[in-house]
C-alpha positions as CSV (number, residue, x, y, z in Angstrom):
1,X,-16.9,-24.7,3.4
2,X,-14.0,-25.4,5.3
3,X,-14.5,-26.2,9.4
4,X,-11.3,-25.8,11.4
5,X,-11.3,-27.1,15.0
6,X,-10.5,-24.6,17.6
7,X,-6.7,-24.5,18.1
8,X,-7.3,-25.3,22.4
9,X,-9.6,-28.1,20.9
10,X,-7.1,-29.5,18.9
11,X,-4.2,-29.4,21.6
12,X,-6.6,-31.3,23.8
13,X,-6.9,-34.0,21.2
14,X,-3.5,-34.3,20.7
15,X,-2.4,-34.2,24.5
16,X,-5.1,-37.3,25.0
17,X,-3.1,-39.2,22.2
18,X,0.2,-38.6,23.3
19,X,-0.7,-39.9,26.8
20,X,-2.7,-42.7,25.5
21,X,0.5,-43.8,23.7
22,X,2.6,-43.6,26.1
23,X,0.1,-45.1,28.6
24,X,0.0,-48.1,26.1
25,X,4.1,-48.1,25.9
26,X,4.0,-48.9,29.7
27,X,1.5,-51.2,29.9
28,X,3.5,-53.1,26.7
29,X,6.6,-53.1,29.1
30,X,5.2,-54.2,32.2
31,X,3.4,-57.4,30.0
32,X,7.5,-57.4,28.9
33,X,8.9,-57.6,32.5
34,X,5.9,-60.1,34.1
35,X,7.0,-62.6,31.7
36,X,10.7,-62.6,32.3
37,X,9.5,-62.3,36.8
38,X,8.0,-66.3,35.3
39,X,10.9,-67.2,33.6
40,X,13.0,-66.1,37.0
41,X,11.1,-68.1,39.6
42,X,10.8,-71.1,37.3
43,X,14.4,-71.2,37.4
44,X,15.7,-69.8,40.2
45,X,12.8,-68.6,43.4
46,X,15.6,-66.3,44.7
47,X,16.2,-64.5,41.9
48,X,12.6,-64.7,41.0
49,X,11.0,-63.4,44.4
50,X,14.1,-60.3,44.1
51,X,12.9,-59.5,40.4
52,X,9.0,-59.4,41.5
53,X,9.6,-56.9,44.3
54,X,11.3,-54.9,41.5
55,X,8.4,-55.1,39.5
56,X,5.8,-54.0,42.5
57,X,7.8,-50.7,43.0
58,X,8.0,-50.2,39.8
59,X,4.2,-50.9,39.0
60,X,3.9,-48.5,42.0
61,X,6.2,-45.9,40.4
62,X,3.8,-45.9,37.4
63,X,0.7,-46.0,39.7
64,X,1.7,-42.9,40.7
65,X,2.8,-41.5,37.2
66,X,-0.4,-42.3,35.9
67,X,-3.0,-40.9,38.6
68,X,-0.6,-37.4,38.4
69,X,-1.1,-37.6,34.4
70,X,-4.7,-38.4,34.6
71,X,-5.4,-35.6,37.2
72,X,-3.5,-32.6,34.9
73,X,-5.7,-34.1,31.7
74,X,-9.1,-33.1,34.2
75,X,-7.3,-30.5,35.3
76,X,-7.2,-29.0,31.6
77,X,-11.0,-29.5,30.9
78,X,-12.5,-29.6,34.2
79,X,-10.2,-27.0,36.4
80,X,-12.4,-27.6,39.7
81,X,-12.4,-31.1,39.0
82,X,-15.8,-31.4,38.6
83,X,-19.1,-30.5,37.0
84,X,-22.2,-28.5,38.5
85,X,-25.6,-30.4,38.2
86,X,-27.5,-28.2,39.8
87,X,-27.8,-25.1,42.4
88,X,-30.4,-24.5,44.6
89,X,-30.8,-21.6,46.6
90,X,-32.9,-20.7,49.5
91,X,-33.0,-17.0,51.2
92,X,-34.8,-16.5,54.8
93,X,-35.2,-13.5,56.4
94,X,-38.1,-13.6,58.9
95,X,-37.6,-10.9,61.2
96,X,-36.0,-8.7,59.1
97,X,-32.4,-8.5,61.0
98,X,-31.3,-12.3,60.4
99,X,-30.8,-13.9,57.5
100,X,-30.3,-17.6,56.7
101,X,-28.8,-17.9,53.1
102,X,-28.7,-22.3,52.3
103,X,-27.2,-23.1,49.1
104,X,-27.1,-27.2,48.1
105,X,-24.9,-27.7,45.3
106,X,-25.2,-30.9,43.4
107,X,-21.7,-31.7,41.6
108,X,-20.5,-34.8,39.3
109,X,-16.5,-35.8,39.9
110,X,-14.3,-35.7,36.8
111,X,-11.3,-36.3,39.1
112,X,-10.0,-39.6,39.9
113,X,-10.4,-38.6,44.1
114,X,-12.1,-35.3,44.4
115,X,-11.4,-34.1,48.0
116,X,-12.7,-31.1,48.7
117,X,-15.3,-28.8,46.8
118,X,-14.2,-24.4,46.9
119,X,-17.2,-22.0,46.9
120,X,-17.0,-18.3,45.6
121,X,-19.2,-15.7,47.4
122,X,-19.6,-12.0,47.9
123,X,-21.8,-11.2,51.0
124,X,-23.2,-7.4,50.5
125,X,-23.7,-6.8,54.5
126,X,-21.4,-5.6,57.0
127,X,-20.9,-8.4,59.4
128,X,-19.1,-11.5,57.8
129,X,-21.6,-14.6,57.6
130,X,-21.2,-17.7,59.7
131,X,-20.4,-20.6,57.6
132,X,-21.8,-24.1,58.3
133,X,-22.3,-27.3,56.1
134,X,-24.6,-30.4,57.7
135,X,-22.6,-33.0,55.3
136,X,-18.9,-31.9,55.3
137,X,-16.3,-29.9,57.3
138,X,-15.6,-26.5,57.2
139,X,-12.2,-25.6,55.7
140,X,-10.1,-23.0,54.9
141,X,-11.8,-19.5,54.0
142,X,-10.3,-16.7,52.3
143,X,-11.2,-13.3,51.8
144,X,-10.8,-11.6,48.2
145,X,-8.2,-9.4,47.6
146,X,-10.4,-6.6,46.3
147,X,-13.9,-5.4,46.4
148,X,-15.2,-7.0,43.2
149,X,-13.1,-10.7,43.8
150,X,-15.2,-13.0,45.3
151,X,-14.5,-14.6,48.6
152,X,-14.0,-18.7,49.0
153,X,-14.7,-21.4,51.6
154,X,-13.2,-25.0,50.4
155,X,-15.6,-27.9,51.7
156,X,-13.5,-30.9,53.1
157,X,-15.3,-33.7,51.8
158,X,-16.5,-36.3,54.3
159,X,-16.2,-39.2,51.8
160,X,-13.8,-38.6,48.6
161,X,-16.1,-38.6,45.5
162,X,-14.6,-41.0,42.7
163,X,-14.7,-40.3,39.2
164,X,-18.6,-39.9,37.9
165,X,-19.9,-40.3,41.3
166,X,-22.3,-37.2,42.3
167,X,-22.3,-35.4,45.3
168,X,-24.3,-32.6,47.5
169,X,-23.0,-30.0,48.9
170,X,-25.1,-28.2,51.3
171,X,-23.9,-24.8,52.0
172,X,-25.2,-22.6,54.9
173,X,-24.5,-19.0,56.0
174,X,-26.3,-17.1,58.8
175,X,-25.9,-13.2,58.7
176,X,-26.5,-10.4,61.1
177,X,-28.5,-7.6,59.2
178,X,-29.6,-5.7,61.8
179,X,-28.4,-2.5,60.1
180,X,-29.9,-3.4,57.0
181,X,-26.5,-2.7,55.0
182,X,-27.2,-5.9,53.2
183,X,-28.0,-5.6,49.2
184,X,-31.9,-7.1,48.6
185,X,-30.6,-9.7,45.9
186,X,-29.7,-13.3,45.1
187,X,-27.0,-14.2,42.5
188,X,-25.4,-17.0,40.9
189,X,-22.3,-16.7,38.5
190,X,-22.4,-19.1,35.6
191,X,-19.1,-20.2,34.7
192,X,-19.5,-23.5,33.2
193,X,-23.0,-25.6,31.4
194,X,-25.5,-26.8,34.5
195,X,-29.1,-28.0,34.4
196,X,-30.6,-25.6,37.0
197,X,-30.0,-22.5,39.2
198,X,-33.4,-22.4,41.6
199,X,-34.3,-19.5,43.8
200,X,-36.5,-19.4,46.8
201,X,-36.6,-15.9,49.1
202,X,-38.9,-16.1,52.4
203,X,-39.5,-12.8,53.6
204,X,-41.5,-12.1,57.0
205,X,-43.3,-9.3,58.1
206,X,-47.2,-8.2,57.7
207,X,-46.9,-5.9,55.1
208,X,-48.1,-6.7,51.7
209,X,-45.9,-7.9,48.8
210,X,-48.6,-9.1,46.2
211,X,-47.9,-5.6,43.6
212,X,-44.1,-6.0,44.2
213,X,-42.7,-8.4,41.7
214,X,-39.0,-9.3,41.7
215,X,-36.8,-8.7,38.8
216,X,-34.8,-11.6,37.3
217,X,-32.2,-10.3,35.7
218,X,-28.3,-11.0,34.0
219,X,-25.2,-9.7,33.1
220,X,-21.9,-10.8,31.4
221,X,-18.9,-12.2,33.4
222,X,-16.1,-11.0,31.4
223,X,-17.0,-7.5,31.0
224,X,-14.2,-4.3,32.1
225,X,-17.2,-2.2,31.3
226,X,-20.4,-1.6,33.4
227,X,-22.9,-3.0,31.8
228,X,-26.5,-2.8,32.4
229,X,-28.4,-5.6,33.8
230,X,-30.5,-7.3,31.4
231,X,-34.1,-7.9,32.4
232,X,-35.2,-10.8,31.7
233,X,-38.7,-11.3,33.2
234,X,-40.5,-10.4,36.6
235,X,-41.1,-13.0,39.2
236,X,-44.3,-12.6,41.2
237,X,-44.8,-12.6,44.9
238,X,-46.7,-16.0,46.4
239,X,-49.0,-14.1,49.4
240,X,-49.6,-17.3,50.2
241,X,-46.3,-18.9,51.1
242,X,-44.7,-15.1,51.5
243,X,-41.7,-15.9,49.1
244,X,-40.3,-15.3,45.5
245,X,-39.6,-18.6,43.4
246,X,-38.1,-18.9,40.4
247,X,-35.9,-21.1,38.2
248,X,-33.8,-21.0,35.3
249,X,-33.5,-24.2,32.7
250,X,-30.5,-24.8,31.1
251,X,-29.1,-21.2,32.0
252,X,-26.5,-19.9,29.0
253,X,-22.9,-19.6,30.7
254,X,-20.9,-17.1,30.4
255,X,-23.3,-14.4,33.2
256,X,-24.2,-13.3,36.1
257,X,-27.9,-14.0,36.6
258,X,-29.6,-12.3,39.3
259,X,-32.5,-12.5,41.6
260,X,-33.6,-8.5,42.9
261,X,-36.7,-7.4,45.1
262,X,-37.1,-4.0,46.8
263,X,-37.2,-3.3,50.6
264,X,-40.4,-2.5,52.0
């Protein structure tokens, strides 16, 4: 049986040679032009000290050709410049009007200098949540263009995050819910392989939650159609602790997955 590799696969492959050759062309030429700096200042220190500032803006020159290359390569396989870890969620709502929704994001770098972090959301209430992050600095936040595109706050990073180095990101946004206009749901959209999406809703109140189970559910991403939400298990109520907890392993990209109760 005959295996082909998928054509964007092989266009990778071949974009990583061709900059690797010509990455190993310039480093062959720069070896070329140290030597004849030597010759230079062994003969003349004039000449010599003229031909090595050449040769530090042009190492500079190529500095700068090779950080712009290297960043459109993780651009191509990494388009936020990094990868998720992990994403852990936590929903308060106490007294039933304000709710506290903390998300800490754990992130690897694939970027040389990773600056800032962007963060898609879709807030279901009527007042727009307040955005803070204990960690970083608050930038620029922009609203979706229509009802079903998400929103997105970009997190100025305090320190850059080099290549491989992980970060957290914690996330939090406080919302007025007074009207109750808010949905009673968590989500997560899984875009790209992570190791864990982790859920934990406090809900206040006296009243007794121990026969209502929440629904953990999923549906696809790229869909024009409306699709049902897949079930794919309940998630018991902890008296106890007055939350709902659950977690998901390894979940398959490519979905929505989704966290639902019902209001009491």
């Amino acid at each position: 049986m005959l295996c082909e590799m998928p054509a964007t696969r092989r266009h990778f492959n071949y974009m990583n040679l061709r900059h690797a050759n010509a990455i190993f062309q310039i480093l062959a030429g720069i070896a070329s032009i140290v030597g004849l700096v030597v010759v230079f200042v062994s003969q003349d220190p004039i000449k010599g000290w003229i031909a090595l500032s050449a040769v530090i803006l042009f190492l500079a020159y190529i500095t700068f050709l090779v950080t712009r290359t290297l960043n459109h390569l993780v651009k191509q396989k990494y388009p936020d410049g990094y990868t998720r870890l992990a994403t852990h969620v936590r929903y308060t709502c106490i007294d039933g009007k304000t709710i506290d929704y903390e998300i800490q994001k754990i992130i690897q770098s694939k970027a040389p200098c990773l600056f800032n972090v962007k963060h898609g959301f879709k807030w279901s209430g009527s007042e727009y949540p307040k955005i803070t992050c204990s960690l970083h600095e608050i930038g620029a936040v922009r609203e979706g263009a229509t009802k079903s595109e998400f929103d997105t706050v970009t997190i100025q990073l305090k320190d850059a995050l080099l290549y491989n180095q992980v970060g957290v990101i914690p996330i939090k946004m406080t919302m007025d819910d007074s009207n109750g206009k808010s949905g009673t749901f968590v989500s997560h959209k899984v875009e790209a392989p992570t190791q864990v999406i982790s859920w934990r809703v406090e809900l206040g109140g006296i009243l007794d939650r121990s026969h209502a189970q929440a629904r953990l559910t999923r549906r696809p991403i790229t869909t024009e159609l409306v699709v049902e939400w897949e079930l794919i298990r309940t998630v018991p109520y902890h008296p106890i602790h007055r939350c709902y907890e659950e977690q998901i392993l390894y979940p398959e990209a490519g979905y929505f997955y989704r966290l639902t109760w019902d209001r009491i």
